[in-house]
C-alpha positions in Angstrom: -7.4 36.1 -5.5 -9.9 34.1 -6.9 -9.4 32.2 -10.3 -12.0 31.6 -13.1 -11.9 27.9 -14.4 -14.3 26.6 -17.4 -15.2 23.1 -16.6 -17.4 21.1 -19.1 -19.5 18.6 -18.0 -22.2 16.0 -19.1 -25.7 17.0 -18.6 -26.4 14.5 -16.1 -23.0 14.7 -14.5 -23.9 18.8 -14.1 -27.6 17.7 -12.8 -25.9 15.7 -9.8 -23.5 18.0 -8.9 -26.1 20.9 -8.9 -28.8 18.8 -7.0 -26.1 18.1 -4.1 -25.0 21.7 -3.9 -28.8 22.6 -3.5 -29.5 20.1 -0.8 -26.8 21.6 0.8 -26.9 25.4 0.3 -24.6 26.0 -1.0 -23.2 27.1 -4.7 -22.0 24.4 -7.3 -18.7 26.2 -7.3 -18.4 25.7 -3.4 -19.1 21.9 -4.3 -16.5 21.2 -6.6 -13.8 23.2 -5.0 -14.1 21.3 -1.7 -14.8 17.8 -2.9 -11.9 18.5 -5.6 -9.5 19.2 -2.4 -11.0 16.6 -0.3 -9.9 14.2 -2.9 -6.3 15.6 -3.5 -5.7 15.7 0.5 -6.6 12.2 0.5 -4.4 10.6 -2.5 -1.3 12.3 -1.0 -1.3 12.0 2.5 -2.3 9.1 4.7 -4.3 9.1 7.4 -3.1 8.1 11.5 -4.0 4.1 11.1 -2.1 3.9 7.8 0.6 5.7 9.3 1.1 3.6 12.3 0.7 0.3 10.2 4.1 2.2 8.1 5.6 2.9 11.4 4.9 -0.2 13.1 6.6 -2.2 10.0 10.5 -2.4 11.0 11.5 -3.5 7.5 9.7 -1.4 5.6 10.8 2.1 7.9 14.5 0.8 7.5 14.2 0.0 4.0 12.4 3.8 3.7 15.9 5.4 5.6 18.2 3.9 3.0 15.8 5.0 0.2 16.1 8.1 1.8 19.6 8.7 2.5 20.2 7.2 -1.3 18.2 10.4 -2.7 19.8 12.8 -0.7 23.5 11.6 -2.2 21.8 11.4 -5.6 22.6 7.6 -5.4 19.9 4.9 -7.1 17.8 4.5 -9.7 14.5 7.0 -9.2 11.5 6.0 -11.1 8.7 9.0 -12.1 
């Protein structure tokens, strides 16, 4: 189900938006609800080169397990 969400923005920040949804036919709503998730995927996951550059880093993988293992058991100091 679809939810209603009041958003206020600055005149020329609402001229942008609506000139881009126009250009590509599509409504303002459809804008902002796809570059708003395109910008959340992105912050929280990495992509397949960043990845391997993790993976391919023996330290930091090893240093990643014990991190791991540590949360599981509860153990360490956990910073939010």
């Amino acid at each position: 189900m679809a939810r209603t969400v009041t958003l206020r923005l600055g005149e020329s920040v609402y001229e942008e938006l609506r000139e881009a949804a126009a250009a590509e036919r599509r409504p303002l709503s459809n804008l902002i609800e796809t570059a708003a998730l395109a910008r959340i995927r992105e912050a929280q996951f990495v992509d397949d080169a960043e990845m391997a550059e993790i993976l391919g880093n023996d330290a930091l993988v090893s240093r990643l397990k014990t991190g791991s293992r540590q949360a599981r058991r509860g153990k360490g100091r956990f910073v939010e």
